[in-house]
N, C-alpha and C positions, 0 to 999 in steps of 0.2 A: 530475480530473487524475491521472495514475499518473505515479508517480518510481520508476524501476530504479534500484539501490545496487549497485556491486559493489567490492571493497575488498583491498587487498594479494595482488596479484596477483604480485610478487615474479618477474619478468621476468629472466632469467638469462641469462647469455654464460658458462658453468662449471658445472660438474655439482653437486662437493661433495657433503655430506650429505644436503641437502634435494632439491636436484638429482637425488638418487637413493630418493626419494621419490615425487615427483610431475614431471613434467616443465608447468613451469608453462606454459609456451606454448602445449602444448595445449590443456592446461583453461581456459585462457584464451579461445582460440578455443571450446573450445565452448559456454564463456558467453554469447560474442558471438556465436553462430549460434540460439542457445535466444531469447534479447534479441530478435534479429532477423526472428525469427519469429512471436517475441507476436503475437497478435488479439486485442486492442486491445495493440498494444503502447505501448511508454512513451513519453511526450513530453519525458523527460530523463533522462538516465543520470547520476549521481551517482558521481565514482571516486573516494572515499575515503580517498586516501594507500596506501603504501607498495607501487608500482606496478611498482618493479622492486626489484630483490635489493641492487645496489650506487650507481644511479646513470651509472652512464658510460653514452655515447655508443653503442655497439653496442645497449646493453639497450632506451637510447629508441628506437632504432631499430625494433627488435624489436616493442617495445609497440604505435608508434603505427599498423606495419603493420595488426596485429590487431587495433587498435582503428578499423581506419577507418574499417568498415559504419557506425561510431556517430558519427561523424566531428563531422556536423549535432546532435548533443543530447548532448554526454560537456562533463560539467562535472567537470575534475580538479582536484583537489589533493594536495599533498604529504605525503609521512611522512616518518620518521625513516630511511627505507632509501633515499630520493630526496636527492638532489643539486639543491641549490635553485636556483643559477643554472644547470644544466644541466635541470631540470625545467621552467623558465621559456622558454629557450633553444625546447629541443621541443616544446614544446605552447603558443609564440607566437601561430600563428593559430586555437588553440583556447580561447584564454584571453578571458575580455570586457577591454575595456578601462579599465573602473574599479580595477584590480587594485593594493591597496595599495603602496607604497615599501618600507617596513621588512620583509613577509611577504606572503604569496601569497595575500592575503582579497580576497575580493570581492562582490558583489549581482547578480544577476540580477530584472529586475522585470518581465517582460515574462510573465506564465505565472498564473493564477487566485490560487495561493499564490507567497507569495517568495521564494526561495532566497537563504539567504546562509551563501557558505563562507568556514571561518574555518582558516586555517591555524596551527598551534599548534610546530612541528616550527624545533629548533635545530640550526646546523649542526655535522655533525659527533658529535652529539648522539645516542642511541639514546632519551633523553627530550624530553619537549615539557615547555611554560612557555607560561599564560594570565596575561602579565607586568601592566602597567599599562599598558602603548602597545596592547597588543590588547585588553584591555578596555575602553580610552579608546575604539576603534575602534567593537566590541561595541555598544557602550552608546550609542554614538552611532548607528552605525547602525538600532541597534531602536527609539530615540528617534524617528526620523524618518518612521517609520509604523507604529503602533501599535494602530492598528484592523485592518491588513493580518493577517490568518493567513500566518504564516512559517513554513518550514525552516530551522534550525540543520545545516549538516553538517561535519565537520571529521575528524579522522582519531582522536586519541588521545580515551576517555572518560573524562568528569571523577566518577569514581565509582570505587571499590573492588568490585572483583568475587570475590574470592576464590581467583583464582589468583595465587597469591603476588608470584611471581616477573616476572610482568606487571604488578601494582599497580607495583612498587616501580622498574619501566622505566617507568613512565605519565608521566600530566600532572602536574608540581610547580603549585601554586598550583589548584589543580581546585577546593579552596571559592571562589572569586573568580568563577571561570567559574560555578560553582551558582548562588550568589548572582547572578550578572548574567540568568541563567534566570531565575530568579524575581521578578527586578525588570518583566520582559517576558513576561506571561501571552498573549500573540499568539503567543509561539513555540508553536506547536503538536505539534511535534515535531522533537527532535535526534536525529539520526544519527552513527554514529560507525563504523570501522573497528578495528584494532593489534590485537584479542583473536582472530579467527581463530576466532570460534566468534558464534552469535547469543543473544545475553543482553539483558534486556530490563528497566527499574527506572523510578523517576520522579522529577523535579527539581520542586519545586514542584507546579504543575501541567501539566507538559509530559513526554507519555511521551518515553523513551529506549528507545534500542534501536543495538545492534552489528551489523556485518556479517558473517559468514562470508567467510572467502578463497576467490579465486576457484584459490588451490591448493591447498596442504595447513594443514587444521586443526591445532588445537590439542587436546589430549589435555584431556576433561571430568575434571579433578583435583585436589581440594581441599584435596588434602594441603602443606601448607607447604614441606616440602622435595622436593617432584618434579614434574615437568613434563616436558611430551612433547610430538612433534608427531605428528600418527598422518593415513595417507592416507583419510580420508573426504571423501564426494564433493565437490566443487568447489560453491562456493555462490553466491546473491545472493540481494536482496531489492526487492521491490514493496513499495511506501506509493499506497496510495489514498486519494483523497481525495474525498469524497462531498459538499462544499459545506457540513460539518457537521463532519467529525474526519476523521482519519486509519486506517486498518485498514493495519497490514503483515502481509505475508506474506511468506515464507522459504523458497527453492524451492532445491534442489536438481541439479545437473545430472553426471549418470554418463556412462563410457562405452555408444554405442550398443547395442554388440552386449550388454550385461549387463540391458538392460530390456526388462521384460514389461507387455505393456501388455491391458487389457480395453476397449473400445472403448463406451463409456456414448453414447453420441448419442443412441440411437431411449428409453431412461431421461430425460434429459432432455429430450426433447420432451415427453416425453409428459407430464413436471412442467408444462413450459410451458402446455401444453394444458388441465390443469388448473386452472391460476393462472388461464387466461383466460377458462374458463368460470367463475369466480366474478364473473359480474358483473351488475348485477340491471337486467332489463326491468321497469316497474311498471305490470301491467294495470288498466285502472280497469274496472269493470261495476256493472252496479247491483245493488245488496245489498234486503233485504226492503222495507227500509222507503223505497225510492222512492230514495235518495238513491248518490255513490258509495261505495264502498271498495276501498284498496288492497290489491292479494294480488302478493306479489313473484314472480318468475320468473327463475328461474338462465338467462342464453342467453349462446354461444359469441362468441366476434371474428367471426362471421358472421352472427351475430342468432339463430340457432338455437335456441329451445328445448330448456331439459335439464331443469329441475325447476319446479311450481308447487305455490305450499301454498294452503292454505284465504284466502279473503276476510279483510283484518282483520290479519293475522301478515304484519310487515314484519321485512323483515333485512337486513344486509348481509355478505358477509363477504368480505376479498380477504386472503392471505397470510399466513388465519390469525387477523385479527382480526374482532370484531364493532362493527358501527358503529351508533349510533342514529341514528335520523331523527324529523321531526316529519313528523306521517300526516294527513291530511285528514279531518276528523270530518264528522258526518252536516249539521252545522248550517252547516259553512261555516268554521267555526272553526279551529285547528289544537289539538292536543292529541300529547305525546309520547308513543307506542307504546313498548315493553321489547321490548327485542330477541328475535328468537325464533334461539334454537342451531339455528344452520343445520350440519347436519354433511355440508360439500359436500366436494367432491377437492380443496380446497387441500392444499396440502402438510401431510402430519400429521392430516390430518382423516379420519374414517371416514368410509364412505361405506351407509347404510343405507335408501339411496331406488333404485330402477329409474331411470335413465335416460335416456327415450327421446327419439330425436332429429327430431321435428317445426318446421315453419315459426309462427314465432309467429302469434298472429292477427293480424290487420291491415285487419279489414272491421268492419262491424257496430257494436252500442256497444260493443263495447273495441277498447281502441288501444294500441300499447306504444311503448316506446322506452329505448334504455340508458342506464341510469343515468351 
């Protein structure tokens, strides 16, 4: 499964300061055109709070055009820069319908892992509160399935980052929210937005990690009394998920005309190509003593012959690893073989054998087939 993040996107009807920064709608869009063109692209977009600049009516407006390509898979939630029954208002038919009374939490369950977003954001408020009616929520919610691998996403992170001046605008009560982490080792991973930069730490045993705004960052500064906002490129993030953990990645999206690109294709094929001739045909023939023995044989996704070793030396090797196997002894028996260091073209591996490319045999007493 991949989950696209993208977070504080800060949607404007006014120039202002920041406005003369970055113009967020563009970078907006070109978040949603990069999103939109994924291969494999993402089977949910995660909008992480603080979506527009003040709130009002024009700016939803504005937003939900841009955001329509995603229309089918944008799972919003509120920040502290969104107006909550005007956020609710706009993004009605985008919302599921278990959507909490008191704040804008919800579940989604329909998808390998479970998404569940927790809105944390008071009105009026430039800080959030993970109170007791939202962790009653929390706690319940992750109570009711607990073998499930979940997504936590919400907007404010309940952690201290070291930019001062953003701590002390964060989440009030953030040890409540930790401790409810940890009480639910299922969470696999929480997501958060408000810091405008990607930082990355862990709650128990569930990594965290922030978003990048999809306008302008946050100046990397650790100093206690300064803070900036400075125009680097417009961000989001991938979370994959492999049916085992999660890997994020952090991409970046600039203006067109300012990128330079090398074109790797026929490099990765020919990785591919690689990978895929590590895969062992096992000739059987007959050895001295009347009976058989295995001699492995590197061949292609097309049966090809690339490399044979001696009678006796079995091996495996795919992406780098070695594998043993138990080998067919003379008697009938079976007996384990020590792997023999195949140094084939997987990736990383030298390559110290001729390669020629012949039909395997396929007549006579030997016979092959792939492993």
């Amino acid at each position: 499964m991949l989950i696209a993040q993208i977070s504080d996107c800060h949607i404007r009807d006014h120039v202002g300061a920041f406005g003369k920064l970055v113009d967020t709608t563009e970078t907006l869009g070109r978040v949603v055109d990069h999103l939109v063109d994924l291969d494999p692209g993402p089977d949910v977009v995660l909008a992480t709070g603080d979506l527009t600049a003040d709130g009002t009516e024009t700016q939803y407006n504005t937003l939900l055009a841009v955001l329509a390509p995603l229309a089918d898979r944008l799972l919003p939630l509120p920040g502290n820069h969104d107006e909550g029954l005007a956020f609710r208002t706009a993004f009605a038919d985008w919302l599921p319908p278990n959507v909490a009374e008191d704040h804008c939490s919800y579940i989604v369950d329909n998808h390998p892992v479970r998404l569940v977003g927790l809105d944390t954001s008071l009105p009026g408020r430039h800080d959030g509160r993970f109170d007791e009616v939202r962790e009653s929520w929390l706690d319940r919610t992750l109570a009711d399935e607990p073998d499930r691998p979940t997504v936590v996403f919400t907007h404010f992170p309940p952690f201290e980052t070291g930019l001062r001046f953003m701590d002390q605008a964060g989440l009030l009560d953030a040890d409540r929210f930790r401790t409810t982490i940890e009480r639910h080792p299922q969470v696999r991973l929480l997501v958060t937005g408000h810091l405008h930069r990607t930082i990355h730490t862990v709650i128990g045993s569930t990594p965290v990690s922030t978003c990048p705004s999809t306008g302008n960052q946050l100046g990397l500064d650790l100093h206690p009394d300064r803070g900036s906002a400075v125009n680097e490129p417009s961000g989001f993030q991938l979370h994959r998920w492999d049916g085992e953990r999660f890997v994020t990645h952090t991409g970046m999206v600039r203006d067109p005309a300012t990128i330079r690109t090398v074109d790797l294709g026929s490099f990765v094929a020919e990785i591919r190509k690689r990978t895929e001739a590590c895969m062992v045909g096992i000739v059987f023939g007959e050895d001295g003593g009347g009976g058989t023995s295995a001699a492995p044989t590197v061949v292609d996704s097309e049966g090809n012959q690339i490399e044979q070793f001696e009678p006796g030396m079995f091996g495996y090797a795919l992406n780098g690893k070695d594998i043993k196997f138990n080998t067919p002894g003379h008697s009938g028996g079976v007996r384990e073989w020590n792997v023999v260091q195949m140094h084939l073209i997987a990736s990383g591996f030298r390559v110290p054998y001729a390669l020629p490319s012949r039909s395997c045999p396929s007549s006579g007493p030997r016979r092959s087939s792939k492993a």
